[in-house]
C-alpha positions as CSV (number, residue, x, y, z in Angstrom):
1,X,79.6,-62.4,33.2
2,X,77.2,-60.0,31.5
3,X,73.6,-62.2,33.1
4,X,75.0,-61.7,36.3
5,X,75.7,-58.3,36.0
6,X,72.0,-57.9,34.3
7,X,71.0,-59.8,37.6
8,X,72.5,-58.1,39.7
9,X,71.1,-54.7,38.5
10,X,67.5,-56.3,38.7
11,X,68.2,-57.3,42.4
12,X,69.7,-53.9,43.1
13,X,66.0,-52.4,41.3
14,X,63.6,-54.6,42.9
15,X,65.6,-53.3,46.7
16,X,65.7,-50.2,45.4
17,X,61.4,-50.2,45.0
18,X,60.9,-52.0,48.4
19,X,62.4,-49.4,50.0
20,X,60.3,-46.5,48.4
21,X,57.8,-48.2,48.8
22,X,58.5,-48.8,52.7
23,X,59.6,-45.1,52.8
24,X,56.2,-43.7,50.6
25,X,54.2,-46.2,53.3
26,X,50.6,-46.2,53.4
27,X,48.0,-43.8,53.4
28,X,44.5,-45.1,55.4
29,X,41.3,-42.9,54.8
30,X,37.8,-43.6,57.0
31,X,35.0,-41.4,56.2
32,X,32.1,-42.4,58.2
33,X,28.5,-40.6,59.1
34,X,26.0,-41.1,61.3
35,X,22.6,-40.0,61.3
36,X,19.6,-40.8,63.5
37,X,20.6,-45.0,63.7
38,X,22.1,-45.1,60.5
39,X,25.8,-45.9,60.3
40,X,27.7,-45.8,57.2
41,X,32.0,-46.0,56.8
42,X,34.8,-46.3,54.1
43,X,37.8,-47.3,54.3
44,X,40.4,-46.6,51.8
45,X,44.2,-48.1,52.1
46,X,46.4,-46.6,49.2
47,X,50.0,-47.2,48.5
48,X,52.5,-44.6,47.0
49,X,49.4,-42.1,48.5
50,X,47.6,-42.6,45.0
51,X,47.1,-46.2,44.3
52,X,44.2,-47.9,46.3
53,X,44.8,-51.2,47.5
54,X,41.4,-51.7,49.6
55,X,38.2,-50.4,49.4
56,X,35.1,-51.2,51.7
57,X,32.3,-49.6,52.9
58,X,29.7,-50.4,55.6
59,X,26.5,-49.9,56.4
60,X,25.2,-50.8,59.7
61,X,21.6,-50.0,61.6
62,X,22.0,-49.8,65.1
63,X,19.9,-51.7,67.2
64,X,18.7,-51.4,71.0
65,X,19.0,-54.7,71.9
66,X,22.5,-56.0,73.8
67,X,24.2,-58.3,71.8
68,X,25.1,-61.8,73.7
69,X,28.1,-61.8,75.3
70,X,31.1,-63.9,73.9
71,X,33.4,-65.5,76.3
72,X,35.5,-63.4,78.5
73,X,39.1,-64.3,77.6
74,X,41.7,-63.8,80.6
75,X,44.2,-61.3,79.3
76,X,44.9,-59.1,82.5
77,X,48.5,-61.1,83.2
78,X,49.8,-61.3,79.9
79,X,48.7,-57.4,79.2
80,X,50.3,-56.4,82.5
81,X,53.6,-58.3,81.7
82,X,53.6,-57.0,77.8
83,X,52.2,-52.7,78.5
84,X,56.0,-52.1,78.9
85,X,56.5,-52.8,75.5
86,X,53.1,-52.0,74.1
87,X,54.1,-48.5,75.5
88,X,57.4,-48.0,74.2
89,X,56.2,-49.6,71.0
90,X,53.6,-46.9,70.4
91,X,56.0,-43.9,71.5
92,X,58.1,-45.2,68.8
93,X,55.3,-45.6,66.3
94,X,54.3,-42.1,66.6
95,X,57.0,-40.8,65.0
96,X,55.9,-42.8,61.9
97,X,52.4,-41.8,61.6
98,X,51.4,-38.3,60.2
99,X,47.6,-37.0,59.8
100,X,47.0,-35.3,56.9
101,X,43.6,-34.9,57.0
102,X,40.8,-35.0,59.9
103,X,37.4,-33.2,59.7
104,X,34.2,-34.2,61.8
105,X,30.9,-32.3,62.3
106,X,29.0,-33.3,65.9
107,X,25.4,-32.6,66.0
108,X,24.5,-32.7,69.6
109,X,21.6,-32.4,72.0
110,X,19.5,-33.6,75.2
111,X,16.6,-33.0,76.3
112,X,17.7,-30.8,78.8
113,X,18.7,-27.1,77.4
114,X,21.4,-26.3,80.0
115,X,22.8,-29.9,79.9
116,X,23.5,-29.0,76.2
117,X,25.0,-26.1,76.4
118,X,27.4,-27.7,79.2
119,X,28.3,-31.1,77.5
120,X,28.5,-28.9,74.0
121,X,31.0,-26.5,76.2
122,X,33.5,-29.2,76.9
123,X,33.1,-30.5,73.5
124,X,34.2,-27.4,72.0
125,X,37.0,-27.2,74.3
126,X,38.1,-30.6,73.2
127,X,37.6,-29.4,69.6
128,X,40.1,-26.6,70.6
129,X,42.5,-28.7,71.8
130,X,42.4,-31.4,68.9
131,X,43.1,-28.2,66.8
132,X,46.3,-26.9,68.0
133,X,47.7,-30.5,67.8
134,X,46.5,-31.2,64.4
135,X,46.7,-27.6,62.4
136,X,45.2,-29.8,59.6
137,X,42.0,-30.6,60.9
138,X,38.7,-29.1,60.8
139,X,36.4,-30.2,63.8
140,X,32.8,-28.6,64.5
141,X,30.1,-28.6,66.9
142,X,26.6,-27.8,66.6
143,X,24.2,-27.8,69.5
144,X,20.6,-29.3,68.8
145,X,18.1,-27.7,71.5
146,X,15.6,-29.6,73.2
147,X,16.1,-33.3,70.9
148,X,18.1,-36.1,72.5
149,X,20.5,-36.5,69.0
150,X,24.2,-37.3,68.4
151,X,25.1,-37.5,64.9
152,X,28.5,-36.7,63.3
153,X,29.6,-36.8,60.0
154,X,33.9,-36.7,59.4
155,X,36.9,-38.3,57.7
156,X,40.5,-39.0,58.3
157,X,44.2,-39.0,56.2
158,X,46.4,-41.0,58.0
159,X,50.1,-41.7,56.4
160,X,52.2,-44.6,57.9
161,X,55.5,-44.2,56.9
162,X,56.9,-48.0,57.1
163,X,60.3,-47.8,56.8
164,X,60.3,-46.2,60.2
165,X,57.7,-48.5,61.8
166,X,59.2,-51.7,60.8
167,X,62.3,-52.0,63.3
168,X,60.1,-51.3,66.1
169,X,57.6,-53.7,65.2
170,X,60.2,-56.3,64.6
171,X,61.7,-55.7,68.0
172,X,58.0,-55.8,69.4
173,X,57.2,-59.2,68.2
174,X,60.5,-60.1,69.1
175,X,59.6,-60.1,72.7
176,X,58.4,-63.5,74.6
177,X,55.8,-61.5,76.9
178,X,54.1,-60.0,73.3
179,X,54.0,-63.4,71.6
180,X,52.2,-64.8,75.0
181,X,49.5,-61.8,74.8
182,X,48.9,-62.9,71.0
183,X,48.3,-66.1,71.9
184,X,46.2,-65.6,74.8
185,X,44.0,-63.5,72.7
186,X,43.9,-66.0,70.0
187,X,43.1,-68.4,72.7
188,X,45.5,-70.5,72.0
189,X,45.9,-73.1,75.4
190,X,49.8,-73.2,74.7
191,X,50.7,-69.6,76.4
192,X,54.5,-70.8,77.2
């Protein structure tokens, strides 16, 4: 009588920690720069918003040359059928993400002075408008006269709350027409 009420409490305990830990979610950080061809990124994934799960960081030099083209996979049907869902998937995934953080500096410039100050002129408007819907984040532009250059430098917080995500995933992946996109972009030859 007395293991199975010891049991019991460690069964009520270990539920009891899933569900903070569904409620606490995630938290995803990227910090990435780029300078001249130089391309660098983190990416941090944290749990309880302290403890980091994931670490990795990339450093890539960009290169002119195309690279080769891999096979074009045929996913126009099963995205048609399945952007119902996708849709209402995402409407309801919205309310489970929150960003905490999001900062970027542009450096940006052509070799034409008034095409500058036009393209830096919408940017700045879009800077404006990605301020009032994020109060958090701190987004700059600077305009680089006469030099072809686009360089940023930024970060972003991102908390998933997964409690709230997971019955709308679960109903996502419960549908036929999502489990046919998956496969078709696996490429798997069964699709039915």
């Amino acid at each position: 009588m007395n293991t199975i009420y010891i049991l019991g409490m460690i069964l009520l305990l270990i539920i009891l920690i899933i569900i903070i830990f569904l409620y606490m979610g995630l938290r995803i950080s990227l910090s990435f720069e780029k300078t001249g061809s130089k391309l660098s990124a983190i990416v941090k994934i944290n749990i309880f918003k302290k403890i980091t799960v994931y670490n990795s960081s990339k450093e890539k030099e960009s290169e002119e040359e195309a690279d080769e083209k891999k096979g074009s996979k045929n996913l126009m049907n099963p995205l048609k059928n399945a952007l119902p869902y996708i849709t209402d998937f995402l409407k309801k995934t919205a309310k489970s993400i929150k960003v905490t953080k999001l900062e970027n500096h542009l450096k940006f410039g052509l070799a034409s002075y008034a095409d500058t100050a036009q393209y830096i002129g919408y940017i700045w408007a879009i800077n404006g408008f990605i301020k009032t819907l994020y109060p958090v984040s701190k987004v700059s532009a600077e305009p680089v006269f006469g030099d072809p250059v686009i360089d940023f430098k930024g970060c972003l917080d991102v908390d998933i709350n997964l409690l709230k995500l997971f019955l709308p995933a679960i109903r996502l992946i419960s549908k036929k027409e999502i489990r046919i996109l998956i496969k078709a972009f696996r490429g798997d030859k069964n699709e039915k």
